[in-house]
Backbone as CSV, one residue per row, in Angstrom:
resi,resn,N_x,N_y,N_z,CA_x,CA_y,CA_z,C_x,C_y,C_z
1,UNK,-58.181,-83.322,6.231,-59.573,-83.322,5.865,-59.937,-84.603,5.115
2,UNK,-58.663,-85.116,4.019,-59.267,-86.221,3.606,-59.813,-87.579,4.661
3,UNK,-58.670,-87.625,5.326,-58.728,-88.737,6.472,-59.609,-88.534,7.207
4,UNK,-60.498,-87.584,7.351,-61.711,-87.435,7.989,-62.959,-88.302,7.367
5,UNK,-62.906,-87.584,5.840,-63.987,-88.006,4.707,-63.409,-89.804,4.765
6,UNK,-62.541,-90.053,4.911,-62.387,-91.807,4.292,-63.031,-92.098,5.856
7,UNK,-62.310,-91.913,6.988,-63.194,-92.334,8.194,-64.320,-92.481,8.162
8,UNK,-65.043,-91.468,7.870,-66.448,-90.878,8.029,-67.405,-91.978,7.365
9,UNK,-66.488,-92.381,5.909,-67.089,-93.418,5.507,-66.906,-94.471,5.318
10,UNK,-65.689,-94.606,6.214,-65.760,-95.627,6.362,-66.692,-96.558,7.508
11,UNK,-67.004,-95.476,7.722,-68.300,-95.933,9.399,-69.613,-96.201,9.254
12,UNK,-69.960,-95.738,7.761,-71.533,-96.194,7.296,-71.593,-97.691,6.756
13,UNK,-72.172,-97.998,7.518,-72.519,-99.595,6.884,-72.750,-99.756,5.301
14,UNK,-72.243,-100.891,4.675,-72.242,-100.760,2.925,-74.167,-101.185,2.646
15,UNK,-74.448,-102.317,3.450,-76.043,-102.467,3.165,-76.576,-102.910,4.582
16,UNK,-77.099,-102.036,4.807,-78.099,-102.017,6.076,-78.769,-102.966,5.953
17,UNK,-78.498,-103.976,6.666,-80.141,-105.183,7.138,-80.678,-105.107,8.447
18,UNK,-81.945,-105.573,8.295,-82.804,-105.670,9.468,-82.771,-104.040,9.841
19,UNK,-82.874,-103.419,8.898,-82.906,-101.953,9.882,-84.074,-101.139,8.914
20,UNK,-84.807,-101.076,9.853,-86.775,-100.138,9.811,-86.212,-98.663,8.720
21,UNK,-87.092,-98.312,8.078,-87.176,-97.323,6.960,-87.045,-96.508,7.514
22,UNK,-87.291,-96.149,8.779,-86.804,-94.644,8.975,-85.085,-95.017,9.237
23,UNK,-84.813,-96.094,10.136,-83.022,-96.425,10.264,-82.308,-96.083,8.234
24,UNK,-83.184,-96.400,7.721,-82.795,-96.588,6.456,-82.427,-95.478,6.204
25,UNK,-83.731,-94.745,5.942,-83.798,-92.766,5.634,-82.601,-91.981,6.237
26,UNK,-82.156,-92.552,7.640,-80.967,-91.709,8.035,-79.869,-91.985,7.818
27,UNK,-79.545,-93.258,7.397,-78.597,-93.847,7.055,-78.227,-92.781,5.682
28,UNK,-79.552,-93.135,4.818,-79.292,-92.433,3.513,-78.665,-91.190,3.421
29,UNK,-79.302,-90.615,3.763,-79.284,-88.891,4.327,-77.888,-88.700,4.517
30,UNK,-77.555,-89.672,5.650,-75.774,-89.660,5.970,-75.165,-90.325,5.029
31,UNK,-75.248,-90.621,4.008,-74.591,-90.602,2.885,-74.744,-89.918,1.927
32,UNK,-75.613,-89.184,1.352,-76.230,-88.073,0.370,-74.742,-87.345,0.826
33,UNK,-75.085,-86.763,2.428,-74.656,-85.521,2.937,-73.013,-85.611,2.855
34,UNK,-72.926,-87.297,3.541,-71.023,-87.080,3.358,-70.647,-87.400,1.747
35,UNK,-71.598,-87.848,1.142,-71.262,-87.740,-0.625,-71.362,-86.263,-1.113
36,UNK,-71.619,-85.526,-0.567,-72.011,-83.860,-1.101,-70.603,-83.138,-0.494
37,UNK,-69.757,-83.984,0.867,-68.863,-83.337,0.947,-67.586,-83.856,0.220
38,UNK,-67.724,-85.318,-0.107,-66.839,-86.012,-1.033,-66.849,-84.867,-2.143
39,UNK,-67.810,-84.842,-2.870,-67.482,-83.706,-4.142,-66.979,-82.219,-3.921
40,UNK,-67.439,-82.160,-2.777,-66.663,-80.243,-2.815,-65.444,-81.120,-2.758
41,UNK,-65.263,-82.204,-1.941,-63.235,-82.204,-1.827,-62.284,-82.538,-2.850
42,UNK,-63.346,-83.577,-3.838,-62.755,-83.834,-5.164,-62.301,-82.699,-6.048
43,UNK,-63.371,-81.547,-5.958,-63.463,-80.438,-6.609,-62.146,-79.482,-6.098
44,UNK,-62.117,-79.008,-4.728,-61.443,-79.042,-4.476,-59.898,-79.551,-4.629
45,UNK,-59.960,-80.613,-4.700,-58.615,-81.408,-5.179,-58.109,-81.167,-6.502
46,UNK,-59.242,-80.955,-7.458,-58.971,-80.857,-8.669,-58.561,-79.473,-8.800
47,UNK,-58.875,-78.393,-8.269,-58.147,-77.308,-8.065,-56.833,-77.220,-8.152
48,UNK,-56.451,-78.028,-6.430,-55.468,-77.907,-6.203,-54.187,-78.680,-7.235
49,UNK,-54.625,-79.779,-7.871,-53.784,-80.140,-8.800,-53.562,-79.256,-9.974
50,UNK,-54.299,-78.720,-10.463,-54.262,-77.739,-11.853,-53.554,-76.845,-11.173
51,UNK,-53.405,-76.152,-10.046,-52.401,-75.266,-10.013,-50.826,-76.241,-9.241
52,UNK,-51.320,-77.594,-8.723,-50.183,-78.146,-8.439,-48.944,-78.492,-9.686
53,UNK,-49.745,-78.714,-11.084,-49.664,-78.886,-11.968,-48.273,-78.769,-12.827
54,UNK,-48.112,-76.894,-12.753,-47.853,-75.759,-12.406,-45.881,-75.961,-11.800
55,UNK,-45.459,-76.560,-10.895,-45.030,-76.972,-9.994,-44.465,-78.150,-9.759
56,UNK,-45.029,-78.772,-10.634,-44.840,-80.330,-10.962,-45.174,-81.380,-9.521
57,UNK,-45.743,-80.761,-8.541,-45.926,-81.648,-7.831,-47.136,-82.874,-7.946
58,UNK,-46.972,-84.144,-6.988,-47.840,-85.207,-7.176,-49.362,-84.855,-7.210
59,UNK,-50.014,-85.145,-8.203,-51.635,-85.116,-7.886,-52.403,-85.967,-6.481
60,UNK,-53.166,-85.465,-5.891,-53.704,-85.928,-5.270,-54.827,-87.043,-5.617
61,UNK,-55.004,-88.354,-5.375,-56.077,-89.130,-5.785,-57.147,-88.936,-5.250
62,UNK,-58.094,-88.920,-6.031,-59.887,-88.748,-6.449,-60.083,-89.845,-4.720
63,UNK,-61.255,-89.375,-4.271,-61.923,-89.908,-3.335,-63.274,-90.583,-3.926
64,UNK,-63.710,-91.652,-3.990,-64.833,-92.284,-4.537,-66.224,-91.957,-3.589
65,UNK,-67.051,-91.462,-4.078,-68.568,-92.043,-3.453,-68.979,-92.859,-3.080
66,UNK,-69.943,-92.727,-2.181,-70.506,-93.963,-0.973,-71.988,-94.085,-1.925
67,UNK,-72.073,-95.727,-2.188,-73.238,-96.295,-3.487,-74.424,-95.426,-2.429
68,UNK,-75.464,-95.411,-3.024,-76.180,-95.074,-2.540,-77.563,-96.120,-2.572
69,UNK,-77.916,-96.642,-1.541,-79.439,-97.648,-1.549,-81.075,-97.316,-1.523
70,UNK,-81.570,-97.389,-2.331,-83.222,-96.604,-1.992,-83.533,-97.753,-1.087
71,UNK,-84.511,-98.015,-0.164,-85.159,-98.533,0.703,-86.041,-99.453,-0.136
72,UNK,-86.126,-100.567,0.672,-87.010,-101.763,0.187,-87.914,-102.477,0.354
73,UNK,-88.865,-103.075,0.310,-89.535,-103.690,0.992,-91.142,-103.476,1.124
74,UNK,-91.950,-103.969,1.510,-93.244,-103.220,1.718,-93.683,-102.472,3.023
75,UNK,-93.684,-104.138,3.642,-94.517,-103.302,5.143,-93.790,-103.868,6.073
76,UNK,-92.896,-105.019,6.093,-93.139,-105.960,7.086,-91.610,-105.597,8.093
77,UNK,-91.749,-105.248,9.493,-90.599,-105.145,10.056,-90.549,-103.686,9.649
78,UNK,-91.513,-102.660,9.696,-90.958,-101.376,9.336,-91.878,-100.472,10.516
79,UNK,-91.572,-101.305,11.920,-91.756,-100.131,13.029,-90.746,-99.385,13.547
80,UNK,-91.127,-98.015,13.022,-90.543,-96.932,13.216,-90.647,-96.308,14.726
C-alpha cells in the first residue's frame, strides 16, 4: 500500500505551469485526496508501530505530504 501512495505521488506534477484553473482545480483535488490518504496511512502506521513497539520490531517511516498550491493569476490563459 505504501508503494502505491509514493507512486501515486510521485505522478503529480510538483508546480503545474501553463495549465488553465480548472487543470489546476484537479490537479489540487488530486492532491487534497491522495494527502487525505497519506494521513489515514501515517495514522495507520503509527498504530502499527505502538503495537510493533511491543515486539521490538523496526518502525516504519512517516510518509510526507504533497505541498499543496492555491491557483494564480487573474484572467489571462484561463480557458477552461
Amino acid at each position: 500500500r505504501k508503494a502505491d501512495l509514493v507512486a501515486a505521488k510521485a505522478s503529480i506534477p510538483r508546480r503545474p505551469r501553463h495549465k488553465s484553473r480548472k487543470q489546476h482545480r484537479v490537479l489540487n483535488k488530486q492532491i487534497l485526496d491522495l494527502n487525505d490518504q497519506i494521513n489515514a496511512f501515517n495514522k495507520s502506521r503509527e498504530d502499527f508501530n505502538q503495537r510493533a513497539a511491543r515486539y521490538r520490531i523496526e518502525p516504519v517511516p512517516e510518509l510526507a505530504p504533497i505541498p499543496y498550491t492555491p491557483p494564480t493569476g487573474s484572467g489571462s490563459g484561463d480557458a477552461d
